[in-house]
Every structure is written in C-alpha cells, then in structure tokens.
C-alpha positions in Angstrom: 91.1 73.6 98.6 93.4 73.3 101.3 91.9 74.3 105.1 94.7 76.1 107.7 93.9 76.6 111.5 94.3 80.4 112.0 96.7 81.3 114.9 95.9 81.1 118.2 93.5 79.4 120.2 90.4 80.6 118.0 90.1 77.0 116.4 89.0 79.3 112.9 89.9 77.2 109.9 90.3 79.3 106.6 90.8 78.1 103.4 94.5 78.8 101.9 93.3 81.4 99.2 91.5 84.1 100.4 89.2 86.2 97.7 90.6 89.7 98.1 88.1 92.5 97.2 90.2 96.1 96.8 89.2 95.5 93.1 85.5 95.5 94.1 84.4 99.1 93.1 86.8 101.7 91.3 85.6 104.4 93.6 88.6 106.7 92.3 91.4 106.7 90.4 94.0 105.0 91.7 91.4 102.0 93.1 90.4 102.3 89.6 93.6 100.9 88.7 93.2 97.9 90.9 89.6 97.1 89.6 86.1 98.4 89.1 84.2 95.1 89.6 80.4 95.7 89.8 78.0 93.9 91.7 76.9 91.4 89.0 81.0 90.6 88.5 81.1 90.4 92.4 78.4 88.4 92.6 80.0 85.7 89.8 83.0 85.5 91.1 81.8 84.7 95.0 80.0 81.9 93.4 83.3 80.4 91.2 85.2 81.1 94.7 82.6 78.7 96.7 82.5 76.1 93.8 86.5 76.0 94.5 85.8 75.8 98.5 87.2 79.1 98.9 85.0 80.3 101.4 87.1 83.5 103.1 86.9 87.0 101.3 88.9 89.7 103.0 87.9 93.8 102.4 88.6 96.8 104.3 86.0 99.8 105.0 88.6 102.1 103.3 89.2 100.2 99.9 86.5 103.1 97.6 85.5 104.8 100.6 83.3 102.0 101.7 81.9 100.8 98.3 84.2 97.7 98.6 82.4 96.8 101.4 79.0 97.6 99.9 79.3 95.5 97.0 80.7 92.4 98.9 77.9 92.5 101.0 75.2 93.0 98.0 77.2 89.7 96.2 77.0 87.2 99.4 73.4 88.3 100.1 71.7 85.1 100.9 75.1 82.9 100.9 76.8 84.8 103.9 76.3 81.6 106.3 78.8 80.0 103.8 81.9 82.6 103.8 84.2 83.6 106.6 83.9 87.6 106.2 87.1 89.9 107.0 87.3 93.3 107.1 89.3 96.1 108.5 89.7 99.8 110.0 91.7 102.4 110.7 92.6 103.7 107.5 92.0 107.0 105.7 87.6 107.4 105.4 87.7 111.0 103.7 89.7 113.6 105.5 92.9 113.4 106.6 91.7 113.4 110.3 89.4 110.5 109.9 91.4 107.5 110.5 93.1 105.6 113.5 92.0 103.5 115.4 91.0 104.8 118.8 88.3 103.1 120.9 85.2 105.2 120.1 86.6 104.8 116.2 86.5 101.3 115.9 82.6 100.8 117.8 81.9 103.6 115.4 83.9 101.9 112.2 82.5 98.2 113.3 78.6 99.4 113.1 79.0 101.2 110.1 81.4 97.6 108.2 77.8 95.6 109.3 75.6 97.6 107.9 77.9 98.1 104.3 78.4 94.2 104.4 74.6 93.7 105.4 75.4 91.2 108.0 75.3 91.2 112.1 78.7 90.0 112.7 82.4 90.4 111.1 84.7 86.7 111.7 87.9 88.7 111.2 88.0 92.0 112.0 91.6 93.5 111.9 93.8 96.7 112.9 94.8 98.1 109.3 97.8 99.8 110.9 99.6 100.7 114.0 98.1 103.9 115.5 100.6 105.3 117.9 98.4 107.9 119.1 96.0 105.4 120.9 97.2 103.6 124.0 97.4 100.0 122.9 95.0 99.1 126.2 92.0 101.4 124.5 92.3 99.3 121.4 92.2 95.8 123.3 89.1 96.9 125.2 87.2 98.0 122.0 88.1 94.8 120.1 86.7 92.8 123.2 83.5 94.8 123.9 83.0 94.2 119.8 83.5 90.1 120.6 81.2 90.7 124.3 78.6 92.2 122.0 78.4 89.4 119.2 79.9 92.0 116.4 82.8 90.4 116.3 84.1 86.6 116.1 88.2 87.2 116.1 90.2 90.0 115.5 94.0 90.3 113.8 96.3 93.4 113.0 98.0 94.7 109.5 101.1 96.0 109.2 102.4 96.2 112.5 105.9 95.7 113.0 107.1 93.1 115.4 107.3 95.3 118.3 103.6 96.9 118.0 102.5 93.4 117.5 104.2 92.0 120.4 103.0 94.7 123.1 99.9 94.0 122.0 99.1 90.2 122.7 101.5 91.1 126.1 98.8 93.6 127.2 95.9 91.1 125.9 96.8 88.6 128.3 97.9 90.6 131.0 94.2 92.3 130.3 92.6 88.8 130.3 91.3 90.0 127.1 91.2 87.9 123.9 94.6 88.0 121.2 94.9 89.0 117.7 94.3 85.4 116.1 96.7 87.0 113.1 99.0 89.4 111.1 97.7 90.7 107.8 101.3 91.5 106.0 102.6 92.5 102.7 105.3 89.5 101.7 106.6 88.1 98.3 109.1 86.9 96.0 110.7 90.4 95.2 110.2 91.3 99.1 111.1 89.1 101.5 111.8 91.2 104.9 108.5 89.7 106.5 111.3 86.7 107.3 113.7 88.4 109.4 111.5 89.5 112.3 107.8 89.1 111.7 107.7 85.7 110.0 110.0 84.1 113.8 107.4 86.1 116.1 104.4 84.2 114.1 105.1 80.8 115.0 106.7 81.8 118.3 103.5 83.4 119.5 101.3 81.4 117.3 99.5 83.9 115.0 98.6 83.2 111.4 99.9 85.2 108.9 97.7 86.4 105.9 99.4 87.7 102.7 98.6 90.8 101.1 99.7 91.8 97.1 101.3 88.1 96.9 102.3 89.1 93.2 104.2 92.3 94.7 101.1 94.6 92.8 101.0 92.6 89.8 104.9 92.9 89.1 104.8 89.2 89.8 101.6 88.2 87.7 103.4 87.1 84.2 103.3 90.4 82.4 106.7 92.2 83.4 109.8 90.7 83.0 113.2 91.1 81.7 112.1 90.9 78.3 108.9 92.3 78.8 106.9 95.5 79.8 104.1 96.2 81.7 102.9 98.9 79.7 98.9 99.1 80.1 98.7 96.9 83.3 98.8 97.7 87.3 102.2 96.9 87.2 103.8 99.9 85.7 101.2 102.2 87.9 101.4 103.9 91.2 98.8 101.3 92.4 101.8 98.5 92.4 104.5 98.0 95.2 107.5 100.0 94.1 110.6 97.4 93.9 113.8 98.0 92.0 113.5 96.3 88.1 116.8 94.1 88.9 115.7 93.0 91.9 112.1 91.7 90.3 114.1 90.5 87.2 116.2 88.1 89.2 112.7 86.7 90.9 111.1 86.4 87.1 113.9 85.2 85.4 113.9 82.0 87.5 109.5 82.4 87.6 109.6 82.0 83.9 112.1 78.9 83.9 110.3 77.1 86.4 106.1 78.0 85.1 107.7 76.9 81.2 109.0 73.6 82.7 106.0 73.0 84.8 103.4 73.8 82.8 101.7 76.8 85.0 101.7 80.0 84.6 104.2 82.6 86.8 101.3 83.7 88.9 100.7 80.4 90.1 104.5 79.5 90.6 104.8 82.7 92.9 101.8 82.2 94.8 102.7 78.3 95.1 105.9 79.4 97.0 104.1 81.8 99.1 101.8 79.0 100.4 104.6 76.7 101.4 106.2 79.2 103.6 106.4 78.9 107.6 103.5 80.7 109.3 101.5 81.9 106.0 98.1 80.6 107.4 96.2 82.2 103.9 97.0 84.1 100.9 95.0 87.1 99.8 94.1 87.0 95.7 92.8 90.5 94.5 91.7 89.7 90.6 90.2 91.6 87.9 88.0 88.9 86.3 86.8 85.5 86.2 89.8 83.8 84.0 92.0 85.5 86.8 90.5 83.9 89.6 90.6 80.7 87.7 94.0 80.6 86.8 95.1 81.6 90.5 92.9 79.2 92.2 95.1 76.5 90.2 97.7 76.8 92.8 96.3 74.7 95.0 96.9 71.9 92.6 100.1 71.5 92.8 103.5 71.6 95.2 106.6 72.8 93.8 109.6 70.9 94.6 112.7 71.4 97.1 115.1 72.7 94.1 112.2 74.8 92.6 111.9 76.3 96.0 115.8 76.6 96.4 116.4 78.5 92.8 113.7 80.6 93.8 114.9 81.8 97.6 118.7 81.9 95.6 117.3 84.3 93.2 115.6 87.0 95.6 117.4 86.7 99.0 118.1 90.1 100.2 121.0 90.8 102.6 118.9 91.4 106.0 119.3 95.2 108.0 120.8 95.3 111.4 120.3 93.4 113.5 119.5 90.8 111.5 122.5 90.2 109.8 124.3 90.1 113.1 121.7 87.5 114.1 122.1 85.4 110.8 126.3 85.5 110.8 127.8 85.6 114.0 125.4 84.4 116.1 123.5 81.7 113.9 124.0 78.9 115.5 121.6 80.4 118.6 119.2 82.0 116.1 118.2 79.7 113.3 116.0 81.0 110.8 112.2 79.5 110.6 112.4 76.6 107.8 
C-alpha cells in the first residue's frame, strides 16, 4: 500500500485506498442497494483491509441513519489503535429539519459519531456539505472546540464548491483557528468537472483531496458497457450517479481495451487513473464483499502508462462551463491546467 501526506500542515499520512463503509448496514431501501454488510462481514473485511495496510475507513453518521457507524465501530473493536477513523455530519438524520451543520449541531452530531463508533476520538471529521444558513465563523469555532477538547484530530469538508471552500480556510486563518486538512469530492472517468476549479484550488491551498464513488456508482465497475447491461446491479438503480450512456460508453470502451491488454479488470483500470491524478491524496472504495475488496485493492500493484492515461483523458474530456473555457482558450497560456 501506498502512504500520501494529507493536505495541510497536519503531517496525517493515509494510505491511498480508503475502505468506504455506506455499504455497511442496508438500513432502507435505497442503502440497501449499495449494501447490507453485517457485522461479522464488517468485521472480515477490516481484517483483509489491514492485512493490505489499508488502515483508513471513511463513514458518515447519515449513511442508515447511524447504523453505518454502529457497525464500523462493532468491527474495529479492539483494533481501533490501528485504523485512521473518518466520519462526517450534516446530512439528513430523520426529518427534514435535522441536518446542517450549525455549531450546537456538530458538538451534538460529534458526541453521538463516538459513541456509534465506540471510540473517544474521530482523525477526520468532515463537513458533508455546504450549509449556507450557518455563518461559516460558527462552523470554524465548533470544529476547533471539537480539536481543544481531544474529540477531534483533523477536520475536511465534502462537496463544497471552490468558493465555500475557499472562504473557509480565509476565515480559519484570519481566526487563528486550525484548516480543513481536505476536500471529500465526487470525481471520475465519466465526470471530470472536479478539474476545472476544485482540483487548481487543492494544490494551491494545499488540501488533499479524497474521492468519493470512484466507479461513478458502479457504472464504471465492469458490468455496464456498450455491449452490456447492468440489469440486477447498482448501476442501473437510483443509488448510482446519473451520467448520460454515451458519455460512459466512450470512458468503457477504451476501459475495456486497456483492462483486456493489461490483464486487470476495468475497476482497477478506473481506479488506477484516479490515483495518479494531481491532488487525489486517497480514494474511497465502497464494496459489497470480500472478492470486491480484493480485486480493488489490486490497484495498487500497478501504474498505468502515459498513452493508457492519454486514451483515457481523450475518451471522457468534457468541454468545461464558463468561465473555464475562457480560461482554457484564450487565456491559457496564464492559466495552465494542473498536470
């Protein structure tokens, strides 16, 4: 396993493939899509993950209400000294009304992750989206009472666009406060956005980026294709990331070339691209089972190679929105892309 530095000054190293657990649970219907992994599955599965030295496992107090959370911390009882923990808040618990992430919310939300995860601290404790109804200052000053009080080693954001992200580790340091270490995002093969705004303010302001749905829900996980459908898998469910068929196609036509010629499968291929991109600090694997875990911890093993990587950004470039275009044609030569 490969060890990055998270961003900023934290000095946190976390291993490149982080153990996703939305799949840990089921707790409804459309989590049950994702996964329904028990405790004993949970348990086996941290255990193959350590043997591979992946030692980081990201959750969120909202994937099954909770039992995410609850489960995790059952399956690294004992063996919690050995794994970086991340979780999140903000997002929907219940009711409509209970989410955001205002100060009294995320004490409240914090005490209630430790006790699920049976631990007395959180390494990564992140934002799970931007809350514009909170002054940014009240979430700064809740995050660093959390790291006063112990609770809390480091904390990041998720899914915050580049301005949210930006005002915020502004106000940290004109606070004196500590920064968001990184940016959870959603970035892939079939959608590759992240690039034109987020992906430059990374390694501007030095913040690690962590990957969420790497294989765009599954789309990207060897199963859909051209040629083939996804009947009976995630992919052709409401629990995937809606992308146009085409625009997927053109990403696994060149998938399938490359995994055939290489001998690996089109999971690994995608996620192997993913981890040789500027700023992605760690990419988050959500799996099923066992033989999935396996197959995606494979990789790490090898490196694909400057015309694999060239077919593949040919294939699923998208045309950037305003004002990116503007920044990538006429004024190029003053804003060159991250490489």
């Amino acid at each position: 396993m490969e060890y990055r530095l998270l961003g900023g000054s934290a000095g946190l190293k976390i291993p490149a493939l982080i153990l996703g657990t939305a799949t840990f649970g089921g707790g409804n219907d459309f989590f049950r899509k994702w996964g329904a992994t028990d405790v004993a599955e949970a348990t086996r599965l941290i255990s193959v993950a350590l043997e591979a030295g992946l030692t980081m496992v990201d959750t969120s107090d909202s994937y099954s209400q909770g039992l995410s959370e609850e489960i995790l911390g059952k399956a690294i009882a004992g063996r919690r000294d050995k794994l970086i923990v991340a979780t999140k808040v903000g997002n929907r618990m219940g009711s409509a009304d209970n989410m955001g992430t205002s100060h009294d919310r995320i004490l409240r939300c914090c005490d209630d992750s430790l006790k699920r995860l049976g631990t007395d601290y959180i390494d990564l404790y992140q934002l799970h989206g931007f809350d514009a109804t909170v002054p940014v200052e009240d979430m700064l000053r809740a995050l660093a009472a959390l790291i006063r009080a112990g609770k809390v080693r480091h904390y990041g954001v998720s899914n915050f666009s580049g301005w949210h992200l930006m005002k915020m580790l502004a106000l940290a340091d004109q606070l004196g406060v500590p920064r968001p270490v990184s940016h959870q995002a959603y970035y892939s093969l079939v959608n590759r956005e992240f690039e034109w705004e987020l992906m430059p303010l990374a390694l501007d302001q030095n913040v690690g980026t962590l990957v969420w749905s790497p294989l765009a829900g599954a789309k990207l996980a060897g199963k859909f294709g051209r040629n083939k459908k996804a009947e009976g898998t995630r992919a052709a469910t409401d629990a995937s990331i809606t992308v146009p068929d085409e625009q997927v196609f053109r990403a696994t036509d060149v998938l399938e070339i490359i995994a055939r010629d290489s001998g690996r499968s089109i999971a690994q291929v995608a996620l192997a691209w993913l981890l040789a991109r500027p700023s992605v600090a760690g990419v988050i694997i959500g799996v099923r089972n066992e033989a999935q875990l396996l197959d995606n911890l494979k990789a790490m093993e090898f490196k694909l190679t400057e015309d694999q990587i060239k077919r593949l950004d040919a294939a699923t470039d998208l045309r950037p929105i305003y004002p990116y275009w503007h920044q990538r044609s006429v004024f190029l030569p003053r804003n060159p892309p991250p490489v």
